[in-house]
C-alpha positions in Angstrom: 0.0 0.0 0.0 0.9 3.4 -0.9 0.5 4.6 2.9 3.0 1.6 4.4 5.6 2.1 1.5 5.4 6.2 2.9 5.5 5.3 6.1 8.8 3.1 5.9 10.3 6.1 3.9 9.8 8.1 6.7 11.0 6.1 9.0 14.2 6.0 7.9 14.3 10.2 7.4 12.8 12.0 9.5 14.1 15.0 10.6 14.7 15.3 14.8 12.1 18.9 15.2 11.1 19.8 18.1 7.5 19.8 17.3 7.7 16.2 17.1 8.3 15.3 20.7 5.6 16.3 22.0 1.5 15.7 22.0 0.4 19.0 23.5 -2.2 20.3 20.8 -1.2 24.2 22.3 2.7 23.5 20.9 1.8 21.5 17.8 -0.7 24.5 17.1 1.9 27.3 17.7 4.7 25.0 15.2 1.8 24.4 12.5 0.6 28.1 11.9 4.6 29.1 12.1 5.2 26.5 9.0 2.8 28.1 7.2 4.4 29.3 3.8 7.7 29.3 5.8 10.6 26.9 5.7 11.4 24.7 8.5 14.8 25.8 9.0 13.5 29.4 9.5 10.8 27.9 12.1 12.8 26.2 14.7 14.4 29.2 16.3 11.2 31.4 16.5 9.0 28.2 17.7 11.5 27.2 20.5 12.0 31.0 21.4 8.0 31.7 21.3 7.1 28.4 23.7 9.7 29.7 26.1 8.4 32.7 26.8 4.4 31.6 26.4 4.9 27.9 27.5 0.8 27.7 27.7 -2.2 29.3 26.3 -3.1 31.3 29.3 0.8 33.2 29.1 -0.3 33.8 25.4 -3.9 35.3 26.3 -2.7 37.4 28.4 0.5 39.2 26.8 0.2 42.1 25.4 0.2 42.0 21.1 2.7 44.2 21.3 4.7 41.6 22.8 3.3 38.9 20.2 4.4 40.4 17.6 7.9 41.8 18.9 8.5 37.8 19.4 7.3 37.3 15.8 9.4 39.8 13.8 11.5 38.1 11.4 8.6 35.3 10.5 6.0 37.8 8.3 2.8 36.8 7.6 1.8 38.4 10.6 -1.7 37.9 10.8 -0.6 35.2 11.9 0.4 36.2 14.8 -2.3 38.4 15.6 -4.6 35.2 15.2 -3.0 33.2 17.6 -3.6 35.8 20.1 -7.1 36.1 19.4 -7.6 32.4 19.4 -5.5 32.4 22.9 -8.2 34.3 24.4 -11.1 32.6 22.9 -9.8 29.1 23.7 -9.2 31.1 27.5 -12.7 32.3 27.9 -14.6 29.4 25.7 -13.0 26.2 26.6 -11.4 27.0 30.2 -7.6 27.6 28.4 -8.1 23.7 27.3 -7.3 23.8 23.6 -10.3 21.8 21.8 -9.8 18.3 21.5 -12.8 17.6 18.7 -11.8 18.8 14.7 -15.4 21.0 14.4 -14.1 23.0 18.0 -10.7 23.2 16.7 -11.6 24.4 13.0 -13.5 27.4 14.8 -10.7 29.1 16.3 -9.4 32.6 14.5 -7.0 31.7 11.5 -7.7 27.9 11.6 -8.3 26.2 8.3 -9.3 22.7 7.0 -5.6 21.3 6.6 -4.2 23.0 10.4 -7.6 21.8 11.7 -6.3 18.3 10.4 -2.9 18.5 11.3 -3.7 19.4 14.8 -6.5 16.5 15.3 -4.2 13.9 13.8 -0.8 15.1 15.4 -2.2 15.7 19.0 -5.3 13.4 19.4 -4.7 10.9 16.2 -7.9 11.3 14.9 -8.5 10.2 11.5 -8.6 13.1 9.6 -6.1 13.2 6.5 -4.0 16.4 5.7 -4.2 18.4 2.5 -1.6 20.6 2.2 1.1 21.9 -1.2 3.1 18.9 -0.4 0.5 16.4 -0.4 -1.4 17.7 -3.1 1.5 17.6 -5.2 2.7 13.3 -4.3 -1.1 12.7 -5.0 -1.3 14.5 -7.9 2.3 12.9 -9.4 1.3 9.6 -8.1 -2.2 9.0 -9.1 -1.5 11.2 -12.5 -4.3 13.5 -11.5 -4.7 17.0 -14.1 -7.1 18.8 -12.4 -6.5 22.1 -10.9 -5.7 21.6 -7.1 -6.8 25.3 -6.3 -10.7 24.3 -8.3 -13.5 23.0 -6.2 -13.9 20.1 -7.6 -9.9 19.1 -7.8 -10.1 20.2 -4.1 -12.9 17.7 -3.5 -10.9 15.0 -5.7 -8.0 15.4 -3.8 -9.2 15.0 0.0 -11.0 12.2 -1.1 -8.2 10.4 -2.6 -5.8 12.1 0.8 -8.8 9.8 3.3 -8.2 6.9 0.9 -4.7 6.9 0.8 -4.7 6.8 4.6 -6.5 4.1 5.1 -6.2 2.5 8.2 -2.8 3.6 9.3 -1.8 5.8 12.0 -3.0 9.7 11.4 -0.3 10.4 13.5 2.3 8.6 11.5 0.9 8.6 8.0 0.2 12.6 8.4 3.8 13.4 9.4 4.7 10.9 7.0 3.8 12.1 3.2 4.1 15.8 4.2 8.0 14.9 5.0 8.0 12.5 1.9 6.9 16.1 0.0 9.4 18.0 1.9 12.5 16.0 1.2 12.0 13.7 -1.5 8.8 14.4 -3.8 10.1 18.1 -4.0 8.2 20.8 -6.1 11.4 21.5 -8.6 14.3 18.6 -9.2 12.5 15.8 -7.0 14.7 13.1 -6.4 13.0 10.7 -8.7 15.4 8.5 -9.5 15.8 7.3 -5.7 12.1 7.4 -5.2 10.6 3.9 -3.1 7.3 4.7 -5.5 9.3 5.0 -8.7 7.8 2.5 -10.8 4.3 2.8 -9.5 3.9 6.6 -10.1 2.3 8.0 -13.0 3.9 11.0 -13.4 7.2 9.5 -13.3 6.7 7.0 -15.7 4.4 9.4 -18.0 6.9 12.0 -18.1 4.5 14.4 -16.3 6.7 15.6 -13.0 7.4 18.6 -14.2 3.8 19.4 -15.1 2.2 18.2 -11.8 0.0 19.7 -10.0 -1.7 22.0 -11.9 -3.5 25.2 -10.9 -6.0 27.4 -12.5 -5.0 30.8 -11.3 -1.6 32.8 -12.0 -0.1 34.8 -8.6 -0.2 38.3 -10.3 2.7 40.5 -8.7 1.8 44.0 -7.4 4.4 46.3 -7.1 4.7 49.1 -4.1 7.0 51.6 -3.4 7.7 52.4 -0.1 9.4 56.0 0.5 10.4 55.8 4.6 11.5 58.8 5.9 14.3 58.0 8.9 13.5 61.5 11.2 16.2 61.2 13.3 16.5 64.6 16.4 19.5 63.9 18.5 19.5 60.4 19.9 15.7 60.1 19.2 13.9 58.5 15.5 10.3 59.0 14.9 8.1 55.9 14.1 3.9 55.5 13.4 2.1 52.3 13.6 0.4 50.7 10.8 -3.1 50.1 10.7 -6.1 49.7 8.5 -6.1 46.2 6.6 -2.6 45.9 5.0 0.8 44.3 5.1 2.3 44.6 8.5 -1.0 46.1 10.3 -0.2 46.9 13.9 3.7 47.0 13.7 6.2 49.7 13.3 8.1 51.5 10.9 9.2 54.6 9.8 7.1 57.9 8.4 6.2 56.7 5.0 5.1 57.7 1.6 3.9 55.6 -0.8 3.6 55.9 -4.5 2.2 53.5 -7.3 4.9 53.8 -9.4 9.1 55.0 -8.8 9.4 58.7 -8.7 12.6 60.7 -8.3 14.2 62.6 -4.9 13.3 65.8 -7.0 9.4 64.6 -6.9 9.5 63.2 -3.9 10.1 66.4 -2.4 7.8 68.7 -4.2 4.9 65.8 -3.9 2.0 66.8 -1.6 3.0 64.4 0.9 6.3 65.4 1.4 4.8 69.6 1.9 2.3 68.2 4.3 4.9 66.6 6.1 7.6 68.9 6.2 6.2 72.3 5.2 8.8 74.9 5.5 10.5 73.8 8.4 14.4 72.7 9.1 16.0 69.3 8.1 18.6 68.0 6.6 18.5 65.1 4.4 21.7 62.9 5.4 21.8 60.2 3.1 19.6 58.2 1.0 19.4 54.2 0.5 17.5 53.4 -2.4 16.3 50.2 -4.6 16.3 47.9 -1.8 12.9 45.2 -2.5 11.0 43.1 -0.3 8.9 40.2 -1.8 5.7 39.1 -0.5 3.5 36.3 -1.7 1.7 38.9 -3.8 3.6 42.2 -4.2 7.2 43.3 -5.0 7.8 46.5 -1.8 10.5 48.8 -3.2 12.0 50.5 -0.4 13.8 53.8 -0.6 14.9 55.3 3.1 15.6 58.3 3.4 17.5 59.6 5.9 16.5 63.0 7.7 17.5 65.3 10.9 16.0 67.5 12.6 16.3 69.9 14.9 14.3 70.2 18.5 12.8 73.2 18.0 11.0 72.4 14.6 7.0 71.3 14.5 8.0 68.5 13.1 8.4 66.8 16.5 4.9 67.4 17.3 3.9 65.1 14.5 4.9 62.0 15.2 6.3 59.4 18.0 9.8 60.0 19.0 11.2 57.4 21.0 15.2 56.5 22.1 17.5 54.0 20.7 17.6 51.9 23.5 13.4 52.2 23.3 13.7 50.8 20.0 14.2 47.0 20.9 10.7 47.0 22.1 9.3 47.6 19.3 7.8 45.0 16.5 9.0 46.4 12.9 8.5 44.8 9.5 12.0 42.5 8.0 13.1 45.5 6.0 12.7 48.6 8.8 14.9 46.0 11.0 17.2 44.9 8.9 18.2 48.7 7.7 18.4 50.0 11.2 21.1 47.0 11.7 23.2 47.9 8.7 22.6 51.8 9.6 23.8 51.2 13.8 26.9 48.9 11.8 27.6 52.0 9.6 27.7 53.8 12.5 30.0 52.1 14.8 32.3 51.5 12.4 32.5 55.6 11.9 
C-alpha cells in the first residue's frame, strides 16, 4: 500500500524537530501556523523561542500584542500572529484555556483552516482526519497522474478524497507526518529526487513524463508592485516611528514615516509631492543620506524600499507630529524584516565611523 511504503520512507528520514516530541495540541498549534508558507529551518528558532516565553495558552492570552508580535518579527505573515492571540483568548474564555480536542471545535478558532484543523486532530489526538496541504497535493497529484486544478472546487474535493483513501487505516499520527515529509524532502516541487524514489515505478507521473507538469493550478499569482518612501527623522539620539493600521501588510507594527507611491518617482518629486509639503512644510532638516532600490517580496507584491535619511532639529514642528522614541526604546518595538534589517546595517555603519 501506498501509505506503508510512505510510512517506511519516513522512518528512515525524518528529521529530529522539536515539534515532534511532543502531544500537546497548544505547541503543535503554535509550530503548524509558524510552517505556514515558511521553511522549517526558519521555524525552529522562533518556535523554540515563542514556547519559552508563552509555555501555555493562558501566558499567550494574556500578553500584550505588542509583545506577540515583537517575538514574531522576522517570520512575516503576521496575521498570523495576531490570530494566535485572538484564538488564545477565545480558547481562555470558551473552553477553560483547554485547547479543543474535537476537529469542528478546533476548526473554529481565529486563522484555523481545513488542513491546520487536520494537522492538529491527527498530530495531538490521532484522529483520523487526512491532511491536504502543497506537499500532499502535489505526491497525489504525481502519483495517481491526476490533471485537475488543485486550487478548483472540484480538484479540491478530488484530492481530499483520494488524501482519506490513501490513509486508510494507518496511523493519522504517522501517515500525516509521513507524506508531508516525503513532500518536503523527496517528492520536491522542482528537481524531485525521482530516481531514488521507493514509488518510482508505481507513479504516473514518473513513468508518464508528467513531474514537471504536476500539480496543476487554474490561477496565476499576479505580482503588485509598491514603493515604499520611509522617511528616517532622526532629532538627536531620538527617530520618529507610526504604527500601521487599516487592513494591510504589517497592520499593527512599526516602521518609519512613510510615503507611498504607485509607481518609482525621483528625490526631486519626492520632495515637491503633496506628501512630502504636508509633512515637512517649511521647516528645518537635513537630508543625510539616501538608501534606495532595496525590495521586499511578498507572496503577492514586489515592496520597493527607498529610506531616506532626515535630521532635525528640536525646535522644529515636526516633533509634534509623530512618535519620538530612544534608541535603546527601540528593541521593544515589533518592525517589519526590512525597517529592522536597515536600522542593523545603519547602527553597523555607525560604529564602524
Amino acid at each position: 500500500m501506498l501509505s506503508n511504503q510512505i510510512i517506511n520512507w519516513y522512518n528512515q528520514h525524518k528529521r529530529d524537530l522539536p515539534w515532534r516530541q511532543t502531544k500537546d495540541a497548544y505547541l503543535i498549534w503554535i509550530s503548524e501556523i509558524m510552517l505556514q508558507q515558511t521553511k522549517v529551518a526558519s521555524v525552529i528558532e522562533y518556535y523554540l523561542r515563542f514556547i519559552d516565553r508563552f509555555p501555555t495558552i493562558g501566558d499567550l492570552a494574556m500578553a500584550e500584542e505588542q509583545e506577540v508580535l515583537k517575538m514574531w518579527q522576522g517570520l512575516g505573515y503576521y496575521s498570523r500572529a495576531r490570530n494566535l492571540h485572538t484564538a488564545s483568548k477565545t480558547i481562555q474564555s470558551q473552553h477553560n484555556g483547554v485547547f479543543p480536542v474535537n476537529y469542528p471545535d478546533i476548526l473554529e478558532l481565529k486563522g484555523i483552516g481545513t488542513y491546520t484543523a487536520a494537522a492538529i486532530s491527527a498530530f495531538a489526538f490521532n484522529l483520523p482526519y487526512a491532511v491536504l496541504d502543497g506537499n500532499v497535493f502535489r505526491i497525489l497529484s504525481r502519483y495517481y497522474g491526476v490533471k485537475t486544478p488543485i486550487d478548483s472546487s472540484v480538484g479540491k474535493k478530488i484530492f481530499q478524497k483520494l488524501a482519506s483513501e490513501t490513509m486508510g487505516k494507518a496511523s493519522p499520527e504517522i501517515y500525516n507526518q509521513a507524506i508531508i515529509e516525503f513532500g518536503a524532502l523527496q517528492c520536491t516541487p522542482k528537481s524531485p529526487k525521482c530516481d531514488i524514489c521507493p514509488l518510482l515505478k508505481s507513479c504516473t507521473a514518473s513513468q508518464s513524463g508528467l513531474v514537471a507538469l504536476l500539480p496543476k493550478k487554474t490561477k496565476q499569482i499576479k505580482l503588485k508592485n509598491r514603493y515604499f518612501y520611509y522617511l528616517f527623522l532622526s532629532c538627536n539620539d531620538s527617530l520618529a516611528i507610526v504604527k500601521r493600521e487599516g487592513n494591510d501588510i504589517w497592520r499593527n507594527l512599526y516602521q518609519f514615516p512613510l510615503i507611498e507611491k504607485s509607481e518609482s518617482i525621483s528625490m526631486e518629486e519626492l520632495l515637491q509631492s503633496k506628501e512630502w509639503i504636508d509633512c515637512f512644510g517649511n521647516s528645518e532638516l537635513v537630508i543625510q543620506s539616501i538608501y534606495k532600490n532595496k525590495v521586499h517580496k511578498l507572496t503577492h507584491q514586489n515592496i520597493h524600499i527607498s529610506f531616506i535619511h532626515i535630521t532635525i532639529s528640536n525646535d522644529t514642528g515636526i516633533k509634534e507630529k509623530f512618535k519620538f522614541i530612544s534608541w535603546e526604546e527601540w528593541e521593544n518595538y515589533p518592525v517589519p524584516k526590512p525597517i529592522e534589517s536597515f536600522i542593523k546595517l545603519f547602527l553597523k555603519k555607525e560604529s564602524e565611523s
